[in-house]
C-alpha positions in Angstrom: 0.0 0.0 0.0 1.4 3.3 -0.7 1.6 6.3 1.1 -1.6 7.9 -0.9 -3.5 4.9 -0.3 -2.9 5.1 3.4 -3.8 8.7 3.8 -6.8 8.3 1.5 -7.7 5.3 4.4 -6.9 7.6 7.1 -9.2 10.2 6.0 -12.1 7.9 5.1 -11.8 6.8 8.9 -12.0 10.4 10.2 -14.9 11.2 7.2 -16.7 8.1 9.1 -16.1 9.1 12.9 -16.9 12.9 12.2 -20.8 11.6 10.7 -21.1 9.9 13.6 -20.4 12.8 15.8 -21.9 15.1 13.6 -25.2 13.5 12.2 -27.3 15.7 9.5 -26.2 18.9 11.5 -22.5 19.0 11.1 -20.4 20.9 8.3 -18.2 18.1 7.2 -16.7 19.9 4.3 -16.5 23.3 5.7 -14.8 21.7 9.1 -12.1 19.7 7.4 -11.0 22.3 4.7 -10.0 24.8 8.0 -8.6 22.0 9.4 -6.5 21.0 6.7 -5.9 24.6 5.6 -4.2 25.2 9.1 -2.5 22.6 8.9 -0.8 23.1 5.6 0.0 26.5 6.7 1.8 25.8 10.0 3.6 23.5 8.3 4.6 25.2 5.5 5.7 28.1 8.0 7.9 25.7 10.0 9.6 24.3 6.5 10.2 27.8 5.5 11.2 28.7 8.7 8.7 31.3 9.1 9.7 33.3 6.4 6.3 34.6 4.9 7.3 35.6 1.1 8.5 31.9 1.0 5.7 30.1 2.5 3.6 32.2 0.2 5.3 31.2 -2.8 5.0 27.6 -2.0 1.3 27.4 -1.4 0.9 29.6 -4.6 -0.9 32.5 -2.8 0.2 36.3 -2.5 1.7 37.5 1.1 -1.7 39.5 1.6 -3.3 36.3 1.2 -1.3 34.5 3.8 -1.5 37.3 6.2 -5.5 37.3 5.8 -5.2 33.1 6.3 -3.2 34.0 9.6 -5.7 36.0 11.1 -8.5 33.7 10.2 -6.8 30.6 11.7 -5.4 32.7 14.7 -1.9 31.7 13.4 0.6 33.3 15.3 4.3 33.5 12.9 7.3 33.6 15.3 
């Protein structure tokens, strides 16, 4: 099994527990595209070692966009 495979499984597992949880009333899409958002963020920060042009360049988005993402996610860049 390769590594797309096992994230596809991973995600499919936490697709199934968040319907559980959720029911009709949750925001299944909404929820895990600021999750997943975040996370790419943080983690493109950390790669870039915070260095906002860079991280901006990699996720193909201008610096004002970034800053606006920052603010949304409460992302703090020190």
């Amino acid at each position: 099994m390769n590594d797309h495979q096992k994230l596809t499984q991973l995600i499919e597992k936490s697709v199934q527990q968040y319907l559980k949880q959720a029911g009709t009333s949750g925001k299944l899409l909404y929820d895990f595209n600021n999750y997943f958002e975040k996370t790419i963020i943080r983690t493109t920060l950390m790669h870039f070692n915070h260095n906002l042009f860079l991280s901006a360049q990699a996720l193909g988005i201008s610096r004002t966009t970034l800053y606006k993402k920052l603010e949304k996610h409460s992302i703090k860049n020190t």
